[in-house]
C-alpha positions as CSV (number, residue, x, y, z in Angstrom):
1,X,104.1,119.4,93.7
2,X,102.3,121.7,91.7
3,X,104.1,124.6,91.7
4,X,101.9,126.9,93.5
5,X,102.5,129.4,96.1
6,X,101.7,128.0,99.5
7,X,99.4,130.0,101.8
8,X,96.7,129.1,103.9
9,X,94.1,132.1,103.0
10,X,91.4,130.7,101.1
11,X,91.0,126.8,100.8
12,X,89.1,128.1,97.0
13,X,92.6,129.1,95.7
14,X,95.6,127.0,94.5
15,X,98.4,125.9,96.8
16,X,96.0,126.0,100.1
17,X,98.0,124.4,103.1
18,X,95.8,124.0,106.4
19,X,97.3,125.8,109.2
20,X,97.9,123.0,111.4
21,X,99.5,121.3,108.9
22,X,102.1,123.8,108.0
23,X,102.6,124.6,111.7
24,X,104.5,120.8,111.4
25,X,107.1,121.8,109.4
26,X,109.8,123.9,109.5
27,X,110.4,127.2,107.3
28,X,112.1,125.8,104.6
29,X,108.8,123.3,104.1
30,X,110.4,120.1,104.9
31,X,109.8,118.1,108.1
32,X,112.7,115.2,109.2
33,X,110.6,111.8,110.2
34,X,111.5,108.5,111.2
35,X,109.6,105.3,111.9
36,X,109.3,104.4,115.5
37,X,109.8,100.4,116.4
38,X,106.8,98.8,117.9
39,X,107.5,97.5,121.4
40,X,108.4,99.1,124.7
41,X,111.3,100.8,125.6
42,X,113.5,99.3,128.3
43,X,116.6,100.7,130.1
44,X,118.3,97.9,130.9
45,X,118.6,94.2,129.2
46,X,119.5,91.3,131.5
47,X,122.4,89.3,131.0
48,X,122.2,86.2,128.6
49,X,119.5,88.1,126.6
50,X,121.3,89.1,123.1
51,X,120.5,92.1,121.2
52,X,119.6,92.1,117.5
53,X,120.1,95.0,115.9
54,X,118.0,96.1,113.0
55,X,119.8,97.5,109.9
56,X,117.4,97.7,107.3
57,X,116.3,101.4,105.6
58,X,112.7,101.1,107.6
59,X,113.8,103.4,110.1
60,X,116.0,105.3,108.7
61,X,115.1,109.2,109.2
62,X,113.6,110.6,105.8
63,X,112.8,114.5,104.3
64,X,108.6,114.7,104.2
65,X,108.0,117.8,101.6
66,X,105.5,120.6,102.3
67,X,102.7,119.9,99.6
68,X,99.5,121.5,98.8
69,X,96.1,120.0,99.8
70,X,95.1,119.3,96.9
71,X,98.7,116.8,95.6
72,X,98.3,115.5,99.5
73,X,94.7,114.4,98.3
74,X,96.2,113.0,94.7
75,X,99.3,111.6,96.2
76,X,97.3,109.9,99.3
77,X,93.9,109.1,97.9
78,X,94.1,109.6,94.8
79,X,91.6,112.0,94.2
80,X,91.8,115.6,93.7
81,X,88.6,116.7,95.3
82,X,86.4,119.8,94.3
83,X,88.2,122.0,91.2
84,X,89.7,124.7,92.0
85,X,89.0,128.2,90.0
86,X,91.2,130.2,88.9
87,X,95.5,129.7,89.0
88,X,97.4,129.2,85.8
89,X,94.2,127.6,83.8
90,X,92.6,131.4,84.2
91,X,92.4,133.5,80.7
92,X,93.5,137.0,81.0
93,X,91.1,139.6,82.6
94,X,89.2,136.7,84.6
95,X,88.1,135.1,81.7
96,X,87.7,131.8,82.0
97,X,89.0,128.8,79.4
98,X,86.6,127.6,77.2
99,X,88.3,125.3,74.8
100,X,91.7,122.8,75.3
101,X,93.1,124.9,72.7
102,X,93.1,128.4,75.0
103,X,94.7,126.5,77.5
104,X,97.6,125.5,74.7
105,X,97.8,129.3,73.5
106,X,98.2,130.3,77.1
107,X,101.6,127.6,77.3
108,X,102.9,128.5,74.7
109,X,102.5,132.1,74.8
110,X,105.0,131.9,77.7
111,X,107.6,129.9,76.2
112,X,111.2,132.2,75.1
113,X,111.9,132.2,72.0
114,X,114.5,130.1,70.2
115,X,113.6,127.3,73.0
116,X,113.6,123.6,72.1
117,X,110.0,121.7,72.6
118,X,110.5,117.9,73.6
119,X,106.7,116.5,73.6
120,X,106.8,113.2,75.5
121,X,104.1,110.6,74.1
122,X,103.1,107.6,75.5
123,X,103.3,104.5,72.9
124,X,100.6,102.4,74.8
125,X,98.4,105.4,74.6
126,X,99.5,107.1,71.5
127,X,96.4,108.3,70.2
128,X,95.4,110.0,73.3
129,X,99.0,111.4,74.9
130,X,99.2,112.9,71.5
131,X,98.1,117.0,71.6
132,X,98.1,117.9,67.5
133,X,97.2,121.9,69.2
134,X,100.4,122.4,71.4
135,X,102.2,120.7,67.8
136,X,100.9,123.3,65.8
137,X,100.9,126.4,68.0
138,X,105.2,125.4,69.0
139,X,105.4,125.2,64.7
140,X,103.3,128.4,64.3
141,X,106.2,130.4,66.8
142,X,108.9,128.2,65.0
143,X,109.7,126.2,68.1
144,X,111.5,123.2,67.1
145,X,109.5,120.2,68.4
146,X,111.3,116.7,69.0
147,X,108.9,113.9,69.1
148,X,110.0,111.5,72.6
149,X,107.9,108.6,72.2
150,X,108.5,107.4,75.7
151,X,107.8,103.7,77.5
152,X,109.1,101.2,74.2
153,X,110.3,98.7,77.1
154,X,106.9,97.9,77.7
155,X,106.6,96.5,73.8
156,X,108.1,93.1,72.9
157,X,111.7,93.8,71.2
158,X,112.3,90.2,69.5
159,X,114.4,91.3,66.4
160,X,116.1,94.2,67.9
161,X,116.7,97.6,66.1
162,X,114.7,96.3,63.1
163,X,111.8,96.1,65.5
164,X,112.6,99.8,66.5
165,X,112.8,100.8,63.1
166,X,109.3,99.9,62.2
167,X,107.6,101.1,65.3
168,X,109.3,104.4,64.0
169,X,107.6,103.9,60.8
170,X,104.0,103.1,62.9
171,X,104.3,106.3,64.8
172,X,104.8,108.4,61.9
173,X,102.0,107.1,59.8
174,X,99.4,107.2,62.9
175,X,99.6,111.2,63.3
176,X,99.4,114.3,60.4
177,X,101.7,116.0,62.9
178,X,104.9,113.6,63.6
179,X,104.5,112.8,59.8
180,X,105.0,115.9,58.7
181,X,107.9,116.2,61.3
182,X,111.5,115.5,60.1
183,X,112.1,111.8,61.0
184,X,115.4,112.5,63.6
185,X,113.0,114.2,65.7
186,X,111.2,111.7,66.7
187,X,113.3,109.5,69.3
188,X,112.3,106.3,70.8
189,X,112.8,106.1,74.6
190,X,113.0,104.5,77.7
191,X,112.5,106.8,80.5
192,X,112.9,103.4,82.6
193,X,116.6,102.3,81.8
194,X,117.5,105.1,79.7
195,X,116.9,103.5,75.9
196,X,117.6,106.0,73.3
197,X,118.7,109.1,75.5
198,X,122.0,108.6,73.6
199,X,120.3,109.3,69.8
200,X,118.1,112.4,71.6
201,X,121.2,113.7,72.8
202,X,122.6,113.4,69.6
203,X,119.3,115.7,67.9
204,X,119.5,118.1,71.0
205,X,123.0,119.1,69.6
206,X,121.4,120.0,67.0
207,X,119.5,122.8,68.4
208,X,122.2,123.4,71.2
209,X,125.6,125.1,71.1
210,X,127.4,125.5,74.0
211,X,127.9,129.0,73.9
212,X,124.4,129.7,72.8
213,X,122.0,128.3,76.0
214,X,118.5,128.1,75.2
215,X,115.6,126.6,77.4
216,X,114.1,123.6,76.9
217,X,110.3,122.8,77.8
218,X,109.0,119.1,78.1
219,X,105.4,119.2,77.5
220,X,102.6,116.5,76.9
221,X,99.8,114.7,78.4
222,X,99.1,113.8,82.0
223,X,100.5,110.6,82.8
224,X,103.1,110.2,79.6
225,X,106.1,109.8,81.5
226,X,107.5,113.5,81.4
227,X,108.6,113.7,85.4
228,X,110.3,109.8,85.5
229,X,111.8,111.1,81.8
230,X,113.3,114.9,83.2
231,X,115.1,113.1,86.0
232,X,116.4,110.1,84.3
233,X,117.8,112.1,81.6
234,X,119.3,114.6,84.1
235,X,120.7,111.5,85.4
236,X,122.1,110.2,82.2
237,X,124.0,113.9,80.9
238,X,125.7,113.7,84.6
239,X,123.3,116.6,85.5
240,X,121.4,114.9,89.0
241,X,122.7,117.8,91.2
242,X,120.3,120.0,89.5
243,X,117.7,118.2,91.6
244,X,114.5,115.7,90.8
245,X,111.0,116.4,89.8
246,X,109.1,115.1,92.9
247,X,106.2,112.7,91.7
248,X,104.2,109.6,93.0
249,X,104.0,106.5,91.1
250,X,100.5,105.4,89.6
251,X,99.6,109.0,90.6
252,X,99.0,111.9,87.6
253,X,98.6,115.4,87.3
254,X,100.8,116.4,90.1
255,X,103.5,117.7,88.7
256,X,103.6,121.4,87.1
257,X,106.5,122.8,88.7
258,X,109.9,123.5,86.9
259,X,113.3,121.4,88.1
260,X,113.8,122.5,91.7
């Protein structure tokens, strides 16, 4: 979901949960639920009648998350509904954002220092996943930034890694910022079937020694890929026991939370 606190106070505030619909789950916020079988139950089958049993995963019992209204509406209906004031978006003292870039300052403001940036962009939208204000504001605290240019599957690969190669050269010459960037740090992905995790891993080594841990923040624009890309990789470095970043397909702006 989206982080929030949960509480059923004030439907104006972020992480508003009806009362009747948190009354349906246990403490913990999760809720065990299983598909009932059309039909009528009977006690008793007479003889000669055989019995088929049904084995497929459609009623097998599954984990139904406690979510805020607001990702129930995104995740359901896709709509978010009225905006909600306030939460993480708010400036200090009440003040209200005026600008995209105030929202940027306020991100990075809160990321440690010494932490590794990996911007996820979207090559069938480059122009618009791109954010040249969260670029600059990481290289004005001397955050190093790796450039993961995420969903190449969906482009036709007919000569292979010479294809690769000058879709590198594209992405570079389309923005000031991954121009100016040093040419290992931006990485060609699949967040899909895992394409190029192996050369990223390769650059985060780079910036990572063992026996100096540092965070790492995955940023960008709604819809880029960053949740299928955090769980895939955690899947590829032998790290899925850390947990998954719970998202709906086709559906964006739901996640905001951190790796469970």
């Amino acid at each position: 979901g989206c982080g929030a606190w949960l509480h059923s106070n004030n439907p104006h505030d972020h992480g508003y949960v009806p009362a009747e619909a948190w009354a349906k789950f246990a403490a913990s916020g999760r809720k065990k639920k299983r598909k009932e079988p059309m039909g009528v139950p009977v006690e008793w089958v007479p003889d000669g009648v055989e019995v088929m049993r049904d084995t497929s995963v459609k009623y097998k019992v599954r984990t139904r998350l406690l979510t805020c209204e607001r990702c129930y509406k995104l995740q359901h209906y896709h709509r978010s509904g009225d905006p909600v004031s306030g939460g993480f978006y708010r400036m200090e003292g009440g003040r209200e954002w005026h600008h995209e870039a105030e929202i940027v300052e306020k991100v990075v403001r809160r990321m440690r220092k010494e932490s590794v940036v990996l911007m996820v962009l979207d090559i069938l939208d480059f122009e618009s996943s791109l954010v040249p204000e969260l670029f600059d504001a990481c290289r004005n605290r001397q955050l190093p930034v790796i450039f993961v240019v995420n969903k190449v599957d969906c482009l036709p690969t007919s000569r292979g890694q010479k294809s690769l190669d000058r879709i590198k050269v594209w992405v570079r010459r389309m923005s000031r910022q991954v121009r100016n960037a040093h040419a290992s740090d931006v990485v060609l992905v699949s967040a899909k079937n895992a394409h190029g995790f192996s050369q990223l891993e390769e650059r985060l080594r780079h910036y990572l020694e063992p026996q100096d841990p540092k965070w790492i923040y995955v940023v960008g624009r709604v819809n880029s890929g960053k949740s299928t890309f955090v769980n895939r990789f955690l899947w590829y470095i032998g790290h899925k026991h850390q947990g998954t970043v719970h998202h709906k397909r086709t559906v964006g702006g739901v996640t905001r939370s951190p790796i469970p």
